[in-house]
PyMOL CGO cylinders between C-alpha atoms (Angstrom):
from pymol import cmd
from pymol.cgo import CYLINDER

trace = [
    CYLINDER, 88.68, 114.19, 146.69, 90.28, 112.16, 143.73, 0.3, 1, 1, 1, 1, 1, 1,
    CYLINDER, 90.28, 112.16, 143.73, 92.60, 108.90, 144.57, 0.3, 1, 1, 1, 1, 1, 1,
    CYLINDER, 92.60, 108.90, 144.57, 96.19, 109.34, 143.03, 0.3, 1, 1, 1, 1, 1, 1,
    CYLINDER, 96.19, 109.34, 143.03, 96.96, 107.11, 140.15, 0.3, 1, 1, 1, 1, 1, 1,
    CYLINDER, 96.96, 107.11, 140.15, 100.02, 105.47, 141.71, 0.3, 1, 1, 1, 1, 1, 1,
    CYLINDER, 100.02, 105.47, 141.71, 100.86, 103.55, 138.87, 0.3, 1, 1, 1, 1, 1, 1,
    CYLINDER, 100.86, 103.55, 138.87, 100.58, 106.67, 136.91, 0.3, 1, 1, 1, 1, 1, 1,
    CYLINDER, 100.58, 106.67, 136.91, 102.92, 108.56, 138.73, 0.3, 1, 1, 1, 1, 1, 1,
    CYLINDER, 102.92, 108.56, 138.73, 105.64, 106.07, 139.57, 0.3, 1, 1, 1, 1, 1, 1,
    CYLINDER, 105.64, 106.07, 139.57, 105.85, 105.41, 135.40, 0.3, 1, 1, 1, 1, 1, 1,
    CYLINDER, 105.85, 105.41, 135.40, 106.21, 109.23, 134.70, 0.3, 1, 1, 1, 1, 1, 1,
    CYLINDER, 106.21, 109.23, 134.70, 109.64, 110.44, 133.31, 0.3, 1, 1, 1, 1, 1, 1,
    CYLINDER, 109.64, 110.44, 133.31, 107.98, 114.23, 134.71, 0.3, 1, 1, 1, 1, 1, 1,
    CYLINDER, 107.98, 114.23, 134.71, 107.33, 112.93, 137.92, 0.3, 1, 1, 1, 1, 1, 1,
    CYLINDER, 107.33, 112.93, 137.92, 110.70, 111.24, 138.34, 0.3, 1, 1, 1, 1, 1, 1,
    CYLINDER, 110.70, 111.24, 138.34, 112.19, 114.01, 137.22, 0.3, 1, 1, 1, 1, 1, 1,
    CYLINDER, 112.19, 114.01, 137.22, 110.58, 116.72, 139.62, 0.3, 1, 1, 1, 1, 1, 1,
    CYLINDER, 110.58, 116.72, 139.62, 111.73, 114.16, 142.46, 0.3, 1, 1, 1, 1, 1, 1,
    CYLINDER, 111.73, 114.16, 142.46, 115.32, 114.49, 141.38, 0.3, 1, 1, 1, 1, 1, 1,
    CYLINDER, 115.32, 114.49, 141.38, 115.77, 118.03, 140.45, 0.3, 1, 1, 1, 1, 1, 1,
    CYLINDER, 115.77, 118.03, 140.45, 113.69, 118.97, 143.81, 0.3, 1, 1, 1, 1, 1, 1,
    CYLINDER, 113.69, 118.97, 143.81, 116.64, 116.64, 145.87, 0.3, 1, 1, 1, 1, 1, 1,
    CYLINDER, 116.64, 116.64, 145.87, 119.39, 117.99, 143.39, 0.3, 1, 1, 1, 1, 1, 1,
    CYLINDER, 119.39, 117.99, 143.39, 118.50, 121.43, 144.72, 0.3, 1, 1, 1, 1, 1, 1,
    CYLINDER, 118.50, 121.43, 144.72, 118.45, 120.56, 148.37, 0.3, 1, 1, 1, 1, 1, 1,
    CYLINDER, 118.45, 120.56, 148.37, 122.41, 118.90, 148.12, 0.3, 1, 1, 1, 1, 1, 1,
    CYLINDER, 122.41, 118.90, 148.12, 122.70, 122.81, 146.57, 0.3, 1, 1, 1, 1, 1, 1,
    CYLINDER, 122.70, 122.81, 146.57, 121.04, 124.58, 149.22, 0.3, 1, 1, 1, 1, 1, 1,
    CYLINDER, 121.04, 124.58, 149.22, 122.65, 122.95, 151.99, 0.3, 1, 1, 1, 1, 1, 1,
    CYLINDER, 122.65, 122.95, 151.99, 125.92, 123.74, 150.26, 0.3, 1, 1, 1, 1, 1, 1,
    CYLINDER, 125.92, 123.74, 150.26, 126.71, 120.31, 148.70, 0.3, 1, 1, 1, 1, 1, 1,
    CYLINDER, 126.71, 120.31, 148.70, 129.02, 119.87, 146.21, 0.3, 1, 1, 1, 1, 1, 1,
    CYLINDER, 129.02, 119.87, 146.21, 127.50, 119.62, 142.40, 0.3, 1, 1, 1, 1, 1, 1,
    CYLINDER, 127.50, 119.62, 142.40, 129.47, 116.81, 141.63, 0.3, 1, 1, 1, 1, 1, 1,
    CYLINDER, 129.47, 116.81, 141.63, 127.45, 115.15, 144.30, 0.3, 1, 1, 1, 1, 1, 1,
    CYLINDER, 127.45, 115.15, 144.30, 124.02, 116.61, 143.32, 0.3, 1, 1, 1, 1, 1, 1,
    CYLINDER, 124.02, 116.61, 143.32, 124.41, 115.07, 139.66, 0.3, 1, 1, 1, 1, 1, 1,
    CYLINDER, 124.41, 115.07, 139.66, 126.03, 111.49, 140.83, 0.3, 1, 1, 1, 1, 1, 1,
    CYLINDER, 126.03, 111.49, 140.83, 122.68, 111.46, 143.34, 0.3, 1, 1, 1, 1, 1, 1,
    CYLINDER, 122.68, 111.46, 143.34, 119.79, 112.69, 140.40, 0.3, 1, 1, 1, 1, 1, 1,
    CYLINDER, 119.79, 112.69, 140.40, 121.40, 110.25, 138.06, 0.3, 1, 1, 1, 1, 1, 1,
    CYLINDER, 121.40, 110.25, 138.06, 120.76, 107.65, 140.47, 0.3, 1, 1, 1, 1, 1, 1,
    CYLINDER, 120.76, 107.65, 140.47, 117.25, 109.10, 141.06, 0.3, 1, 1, 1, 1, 1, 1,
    CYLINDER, 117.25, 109.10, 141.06, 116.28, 108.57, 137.72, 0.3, 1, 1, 1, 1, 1, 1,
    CYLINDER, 116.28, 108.57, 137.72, 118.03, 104.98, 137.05, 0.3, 1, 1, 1, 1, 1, 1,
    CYLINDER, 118.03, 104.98, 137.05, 116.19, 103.99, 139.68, 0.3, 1, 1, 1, 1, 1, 1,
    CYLINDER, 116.19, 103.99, 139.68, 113.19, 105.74, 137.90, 0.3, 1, 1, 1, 1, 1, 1,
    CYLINDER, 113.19, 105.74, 137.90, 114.00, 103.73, 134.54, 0.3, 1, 1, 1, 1, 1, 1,
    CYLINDER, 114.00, 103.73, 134.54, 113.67, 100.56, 137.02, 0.3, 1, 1, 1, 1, 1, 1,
    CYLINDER, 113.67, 100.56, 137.02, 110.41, 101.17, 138.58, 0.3, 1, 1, 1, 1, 1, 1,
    CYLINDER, 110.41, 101.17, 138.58, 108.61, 101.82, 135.11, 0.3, 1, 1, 1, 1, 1, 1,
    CYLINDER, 108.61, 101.82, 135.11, 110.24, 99.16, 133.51, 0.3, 1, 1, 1, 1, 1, 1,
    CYLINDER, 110.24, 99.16, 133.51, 108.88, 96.78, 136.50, 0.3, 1, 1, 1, 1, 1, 1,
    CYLINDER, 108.88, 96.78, 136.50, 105.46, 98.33, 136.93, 0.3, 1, 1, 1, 1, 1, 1,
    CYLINDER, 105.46, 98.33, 136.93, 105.53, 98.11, 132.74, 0.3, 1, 1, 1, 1, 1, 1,
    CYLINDER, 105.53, 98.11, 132.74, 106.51, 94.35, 132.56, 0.3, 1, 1, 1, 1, 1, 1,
    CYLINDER, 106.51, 94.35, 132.56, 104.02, 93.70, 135.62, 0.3, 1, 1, 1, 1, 1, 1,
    CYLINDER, 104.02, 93.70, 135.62, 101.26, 95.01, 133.53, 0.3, 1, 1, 1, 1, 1, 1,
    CYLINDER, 101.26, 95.01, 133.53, 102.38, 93.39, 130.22, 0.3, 1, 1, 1, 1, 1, 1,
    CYLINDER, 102.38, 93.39, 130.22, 102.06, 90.11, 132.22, 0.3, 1, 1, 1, 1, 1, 1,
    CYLINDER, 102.06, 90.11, 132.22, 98.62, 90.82, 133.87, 0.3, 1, 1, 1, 1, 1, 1,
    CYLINDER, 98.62, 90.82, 133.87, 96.91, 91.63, 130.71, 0.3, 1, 1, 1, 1, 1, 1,
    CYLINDER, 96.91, 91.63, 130.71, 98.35, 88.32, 128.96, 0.3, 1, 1, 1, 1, 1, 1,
    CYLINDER, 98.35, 88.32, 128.96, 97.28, 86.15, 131.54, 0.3, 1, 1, 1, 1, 1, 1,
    CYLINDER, 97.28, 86.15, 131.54, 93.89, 87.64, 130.67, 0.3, 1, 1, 1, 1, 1, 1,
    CYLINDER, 93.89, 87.64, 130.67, 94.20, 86.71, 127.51, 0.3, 1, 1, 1, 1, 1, 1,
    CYLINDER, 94.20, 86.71, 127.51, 93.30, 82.76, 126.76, 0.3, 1, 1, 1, 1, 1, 1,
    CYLINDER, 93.30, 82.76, 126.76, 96.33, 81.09, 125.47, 0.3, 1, 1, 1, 1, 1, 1,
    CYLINDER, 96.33, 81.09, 125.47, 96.64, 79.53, 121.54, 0.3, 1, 1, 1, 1, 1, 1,
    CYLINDER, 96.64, 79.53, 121.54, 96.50, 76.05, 121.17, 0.3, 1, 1, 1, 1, 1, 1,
    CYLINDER, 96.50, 76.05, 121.17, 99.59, 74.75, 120.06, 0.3, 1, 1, 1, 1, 1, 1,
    CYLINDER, 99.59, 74.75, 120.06, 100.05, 73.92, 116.13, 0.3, 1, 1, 1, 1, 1, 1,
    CYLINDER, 100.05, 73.92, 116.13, 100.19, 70.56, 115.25, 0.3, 1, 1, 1, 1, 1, 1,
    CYLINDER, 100.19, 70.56, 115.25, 101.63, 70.07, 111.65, 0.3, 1, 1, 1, 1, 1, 1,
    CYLINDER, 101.63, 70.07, 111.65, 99.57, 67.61, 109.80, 0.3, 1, 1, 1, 1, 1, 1,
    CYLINDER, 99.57, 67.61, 109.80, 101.53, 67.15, 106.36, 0.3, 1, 1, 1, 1, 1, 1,
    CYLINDER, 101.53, 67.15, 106.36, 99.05, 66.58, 103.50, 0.3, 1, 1, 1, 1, 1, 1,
    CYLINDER, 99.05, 66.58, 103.50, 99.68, 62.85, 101.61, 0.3, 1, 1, 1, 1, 1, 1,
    CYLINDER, 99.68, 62.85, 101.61, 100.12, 63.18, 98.09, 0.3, 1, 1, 1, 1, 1, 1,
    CYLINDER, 100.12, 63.18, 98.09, 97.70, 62.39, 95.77, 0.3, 1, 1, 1, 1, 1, 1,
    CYLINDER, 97.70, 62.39, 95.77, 99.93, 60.48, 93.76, 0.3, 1, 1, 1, 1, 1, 1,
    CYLINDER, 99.93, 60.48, 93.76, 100.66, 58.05, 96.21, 0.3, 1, 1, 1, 1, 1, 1,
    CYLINDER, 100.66, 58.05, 96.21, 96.74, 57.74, 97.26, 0.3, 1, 1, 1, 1, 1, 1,
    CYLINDER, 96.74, 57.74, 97.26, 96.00, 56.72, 93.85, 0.3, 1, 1, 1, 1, 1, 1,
    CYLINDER, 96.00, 56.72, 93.85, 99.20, 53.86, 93.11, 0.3, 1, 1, 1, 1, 1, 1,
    CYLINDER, 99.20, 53.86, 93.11, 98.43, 50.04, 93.92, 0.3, 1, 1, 1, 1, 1, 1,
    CYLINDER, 98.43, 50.04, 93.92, 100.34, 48.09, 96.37, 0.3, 1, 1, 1, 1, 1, 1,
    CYLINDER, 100.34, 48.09, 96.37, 101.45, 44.56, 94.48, 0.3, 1, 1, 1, 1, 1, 1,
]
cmd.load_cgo(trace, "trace")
């Protein structure tokens, strides 16, 4: 038997949106009010936008910190060679 791909399924807009149509129809069936059904799947999928946004910037971060870091510029300015080649009385 395969493992589920949590991170997979938590950052899929399809996933997120079976979740909220599948409570949107309970409210319905149990003779909610539709207002309520839409206020509660719109909250559904905010909170969807949240999760893959986190799970998104969580995994941005782990594969930087992978990554070894620059080292820093240092601006050297070049003299000019006119002032290399005058005489100091």
């Amino acid at each position: 038997m395969k493992e589920i791909d949590w991170k997979s399924k938590l950052t899929s807009r399809k996933f997120w949106t079976a979740i909220a149509e599948f409570v949107t129809m309970l409210i319905v069936a149990f003779n909610g009010s539709q207002e309520t059904a839409t206020q509660v799947a719109a909250i559904i999928m905010a909170g969807a936008a949240v999760v893959a946004y986190i799970i998104g910037e969580g995994l941005a971060d782990a594969a930087g910190a992978s990554k070894p870091s620059l080292p820093p510029i240092v601006f050297n300015p070049k003299k000019d060679e006119s002032e290399e080649d005058q005489v100091n009385p």
